[in-house]
C-alpha positions as CSV (number, residue, x, y, z in Angstrom):
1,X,97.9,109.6,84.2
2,X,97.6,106.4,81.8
3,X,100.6,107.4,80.3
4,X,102.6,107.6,83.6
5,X,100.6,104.2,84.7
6,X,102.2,102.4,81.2
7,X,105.4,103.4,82.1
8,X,105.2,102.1,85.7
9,X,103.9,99.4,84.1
10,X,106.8,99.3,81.6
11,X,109.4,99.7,84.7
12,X,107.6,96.8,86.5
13,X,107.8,94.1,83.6
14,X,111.4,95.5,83.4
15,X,112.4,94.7,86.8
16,X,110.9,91.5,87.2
17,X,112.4,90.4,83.6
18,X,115.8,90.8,85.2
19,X,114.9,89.4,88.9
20,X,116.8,86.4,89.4
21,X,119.1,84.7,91.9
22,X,122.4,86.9,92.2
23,X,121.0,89.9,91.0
24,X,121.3,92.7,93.1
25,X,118.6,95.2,94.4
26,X,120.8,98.0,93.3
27,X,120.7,96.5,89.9
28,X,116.9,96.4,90.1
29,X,117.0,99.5,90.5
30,X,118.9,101.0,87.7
31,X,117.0,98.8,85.4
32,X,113.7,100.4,87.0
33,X,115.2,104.4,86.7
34,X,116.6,103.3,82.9
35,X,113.3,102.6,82.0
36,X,111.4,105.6,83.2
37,X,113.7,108.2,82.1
38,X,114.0,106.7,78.6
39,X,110.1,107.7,78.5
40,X,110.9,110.9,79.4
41,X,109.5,110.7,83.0
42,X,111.5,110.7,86.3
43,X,110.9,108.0,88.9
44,X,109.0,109.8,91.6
45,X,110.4,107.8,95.1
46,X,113.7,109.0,94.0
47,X,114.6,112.2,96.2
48,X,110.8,112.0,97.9
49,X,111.6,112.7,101.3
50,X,115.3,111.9,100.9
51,X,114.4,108.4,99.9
52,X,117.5,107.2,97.7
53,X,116.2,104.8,95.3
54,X,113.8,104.9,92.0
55,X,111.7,101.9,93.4
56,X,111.6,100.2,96.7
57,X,112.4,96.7,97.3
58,X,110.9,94.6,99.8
59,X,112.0,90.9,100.3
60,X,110.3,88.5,102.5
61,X,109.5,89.9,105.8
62,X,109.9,93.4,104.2
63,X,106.4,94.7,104.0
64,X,107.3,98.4,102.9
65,X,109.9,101.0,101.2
66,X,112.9,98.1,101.3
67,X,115.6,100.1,100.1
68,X,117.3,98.8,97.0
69,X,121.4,97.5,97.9
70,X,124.0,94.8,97.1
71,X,122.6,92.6,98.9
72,X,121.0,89.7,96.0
73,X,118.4,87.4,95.7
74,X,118.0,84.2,96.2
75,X,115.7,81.2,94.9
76,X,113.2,80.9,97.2
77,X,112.3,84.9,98.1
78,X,109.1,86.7,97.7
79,X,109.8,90.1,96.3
80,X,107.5,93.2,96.1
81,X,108.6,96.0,94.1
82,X,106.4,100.1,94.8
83,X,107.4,102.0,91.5
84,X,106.3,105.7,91.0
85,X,106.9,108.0,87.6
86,X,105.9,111.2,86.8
87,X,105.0,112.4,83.2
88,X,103.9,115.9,82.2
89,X,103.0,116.5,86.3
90,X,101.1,113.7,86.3
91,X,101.9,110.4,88.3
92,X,101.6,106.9,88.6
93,X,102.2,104.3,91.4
94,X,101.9,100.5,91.4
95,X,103.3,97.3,93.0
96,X,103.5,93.7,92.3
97,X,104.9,91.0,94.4
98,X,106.7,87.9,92.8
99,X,108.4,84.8,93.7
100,X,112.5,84.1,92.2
101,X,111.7,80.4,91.6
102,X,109.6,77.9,93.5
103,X,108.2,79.0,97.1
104,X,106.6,77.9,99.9
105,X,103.0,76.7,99.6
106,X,102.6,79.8,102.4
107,X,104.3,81.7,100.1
108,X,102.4,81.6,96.8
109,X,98.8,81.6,99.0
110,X,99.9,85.1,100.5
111,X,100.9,86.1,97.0
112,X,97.9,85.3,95.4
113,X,95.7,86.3,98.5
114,X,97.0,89.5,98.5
115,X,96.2,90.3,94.6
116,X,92.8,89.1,94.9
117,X,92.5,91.8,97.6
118,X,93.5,94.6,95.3
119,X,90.9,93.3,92.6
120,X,88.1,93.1,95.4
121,X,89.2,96.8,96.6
122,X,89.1,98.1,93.0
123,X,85.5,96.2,92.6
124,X,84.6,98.2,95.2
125,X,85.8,101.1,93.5
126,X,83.4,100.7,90.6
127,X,80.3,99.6,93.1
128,X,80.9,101.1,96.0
129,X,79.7,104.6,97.6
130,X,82.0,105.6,99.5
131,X,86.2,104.9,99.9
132,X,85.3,102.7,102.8
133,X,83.7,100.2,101.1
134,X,87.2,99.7,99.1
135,X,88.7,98.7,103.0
136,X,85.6,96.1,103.9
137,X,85.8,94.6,100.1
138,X,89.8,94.1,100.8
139,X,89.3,92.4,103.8
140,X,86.8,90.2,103.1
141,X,88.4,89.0,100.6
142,X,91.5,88.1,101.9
143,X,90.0,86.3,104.7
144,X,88.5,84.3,101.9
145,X,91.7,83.0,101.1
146,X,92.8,82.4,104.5
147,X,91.4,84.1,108.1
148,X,95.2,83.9,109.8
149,X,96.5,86.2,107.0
150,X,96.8,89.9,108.7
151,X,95.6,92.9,107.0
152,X,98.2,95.6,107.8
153,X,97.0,99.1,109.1
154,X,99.8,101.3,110.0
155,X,100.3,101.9,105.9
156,X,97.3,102.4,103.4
157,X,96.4,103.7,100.0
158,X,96.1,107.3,98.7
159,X,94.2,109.8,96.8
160,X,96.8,110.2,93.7
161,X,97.9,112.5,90.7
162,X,99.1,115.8,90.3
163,X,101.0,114.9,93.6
164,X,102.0,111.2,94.3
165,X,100.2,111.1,97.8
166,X,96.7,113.2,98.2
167,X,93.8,112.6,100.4
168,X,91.9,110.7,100.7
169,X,93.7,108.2,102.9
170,X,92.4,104.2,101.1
171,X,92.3,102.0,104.1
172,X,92.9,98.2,103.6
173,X,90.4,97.7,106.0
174,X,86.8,98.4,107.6
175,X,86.9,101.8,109.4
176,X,84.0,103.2,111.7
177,X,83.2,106.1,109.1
178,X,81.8,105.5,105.7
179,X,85.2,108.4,104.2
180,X,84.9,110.4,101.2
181,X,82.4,109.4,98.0
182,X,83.5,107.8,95.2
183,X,82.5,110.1,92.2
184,X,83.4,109.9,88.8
185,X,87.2,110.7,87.9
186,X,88.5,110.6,91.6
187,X,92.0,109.1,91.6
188,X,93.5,106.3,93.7
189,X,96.2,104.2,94.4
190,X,94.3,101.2,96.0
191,X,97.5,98.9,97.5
192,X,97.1,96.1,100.1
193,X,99.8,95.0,102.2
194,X,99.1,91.3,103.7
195,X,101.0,89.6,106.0
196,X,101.7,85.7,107.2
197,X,100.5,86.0,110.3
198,X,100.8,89.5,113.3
199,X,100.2,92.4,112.1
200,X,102.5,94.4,114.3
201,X,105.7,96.0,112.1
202,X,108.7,97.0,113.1
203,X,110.5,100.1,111.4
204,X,114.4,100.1,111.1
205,X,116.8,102.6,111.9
206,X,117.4,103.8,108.5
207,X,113.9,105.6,108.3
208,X,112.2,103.5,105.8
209,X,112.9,99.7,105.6
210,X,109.6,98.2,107.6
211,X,109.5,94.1,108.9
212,X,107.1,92.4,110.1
213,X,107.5,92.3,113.8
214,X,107.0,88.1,114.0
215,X,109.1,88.1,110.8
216,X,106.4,86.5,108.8
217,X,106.0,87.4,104.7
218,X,104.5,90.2,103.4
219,X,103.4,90.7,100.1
220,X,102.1,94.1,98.3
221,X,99.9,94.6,94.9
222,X,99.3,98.1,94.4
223,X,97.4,100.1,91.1
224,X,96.7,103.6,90.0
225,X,92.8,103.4,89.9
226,X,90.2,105.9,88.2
227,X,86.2,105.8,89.1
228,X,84.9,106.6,85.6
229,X,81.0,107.1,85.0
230,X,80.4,103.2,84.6
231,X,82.8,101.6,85.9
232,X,87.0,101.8,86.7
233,X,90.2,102.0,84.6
234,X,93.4,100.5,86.2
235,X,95.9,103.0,85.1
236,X,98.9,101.2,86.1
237,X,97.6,97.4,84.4
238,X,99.2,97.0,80.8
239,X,95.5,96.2,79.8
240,X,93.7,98.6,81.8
241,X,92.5,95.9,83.7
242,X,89.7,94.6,81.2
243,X,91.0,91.1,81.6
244,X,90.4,91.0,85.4
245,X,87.4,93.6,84.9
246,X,85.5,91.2,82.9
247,X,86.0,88.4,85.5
248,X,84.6,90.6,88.0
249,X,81.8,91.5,86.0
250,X,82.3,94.8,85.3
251,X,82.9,97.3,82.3
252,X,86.1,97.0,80.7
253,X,87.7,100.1,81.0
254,X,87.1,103.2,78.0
255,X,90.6,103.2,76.4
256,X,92.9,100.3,77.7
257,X,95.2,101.0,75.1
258,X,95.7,104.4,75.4
């Protein structure tokens, strides 16, 4: 799984290397599907469900599974890019969201908001007891940054790896029930999806493409997660996450350069 996880993170730098103003998301795409299959993996949204694209695209008010087309980018957009690969059965899932020049104040808080979540949920990975504690920890956090920021619930995280969606279901937020221990070497793809302000979506005809309903931005960060017996390995972070991991106090991860 770290070896699908570097090639999502390979496909990731790719794409947001070439992400400029008057570049297509078509063209994100291909750059995204040259780089996984070069590896020798195969992108695994491609197909999934019918879905037509190697990664998804989400611009602005898109929160989720934007599908990638001619239309281009433009200084000023937010854009959040989902990228899955498989390797030898095994898979890897990951998101980032990035600005194409200067943004809105709004903007880069959501942004950065929004990442700090998905380091407070995999803290709670490595401390926690039970997959629960990875929803409170998210939240918390996020309202840290700023209480008028929504926490979206209709989409959460996912047990992950022979299969690219498992149980358990990772909520981004507190739930009545504790959910499933964390043990050592459970698998997750921990991935927050924060919005400007209501959390009500709305889903578009074509199946996948999901807005926010006030048209406020969204923003997703997203990482391949394993509980190890001290601590957590980011699959899906170029450095395993040690950089982060040491800021938060905890073990860096056994291998980060595998």
């Amino acid at each position: 799984m770290r070896r699908a996880g570097l090639v999502v993170a390979d496909a990731l730098d790719a794409v947001r290397e070439a992400a400029k103003p008057g570049v297509s998301g078509l063209e994100l795409d291909e750059v995204a599907e040259s780089v996984i299959r070069a590896q020798g993996a195969v992108p695994s949204f491609k197909g999934y469900f019918g879905y037509p694209g190697s990664i998804c695209l989400s611009v602005n008010e898109t929160v989720i599974h934007g599908i990638p087309d001619e239309r281009v980018l433009h200084r000023g957009d937010i854009v959040s890019v989902d990228c899955g690969a498989v390797l030898d059965g095994w898979h890897g899932d990951s998101a980032i969201t990035f600005p194409i020049g200067p943004v809105s104040d709004i903007a880069a808080r959501l942004m950065a908001a929004t990442e700090a979540g998905l380091w407070a949920g995999i803290r709670a990975m490595a401390l926690g007891h039970h997959v629960g504690d990875i929803g409170r920890a998210v939240t918390a956090e996020v309202g840290r940054h700023d209480p008028k920021f929504g926490v979206v619930r209709d989409y959460v995280g996912h047990g992950i790896g022979q299969a690219m969606h498992l149980d358990p279901d990772v909520p981004n937020f507190p739930t009545r029930r504790p959910g499933p221990r964390l043990v050592p070497w459970c698998t997750l793809a921990i991935e927050p999806m924060i919005v400007e302000g209501s959390i009500d979506l709305d889903p578009q005809p074509d199946g996948w493409t999901v807005l926010t309903a006030d048209r406020g931005l969204a923003a997703h960060f997203e990482h391949t997660v394993v509980r190890t017996t001290d601590g957590v390995w980011a699959l899906t972070a170029r450095d395993g996450g040690a950089a982060m991991l040491r800021e938060l106090g905890l073990p860096e991860p056994p291998n980060p350069t595998l």
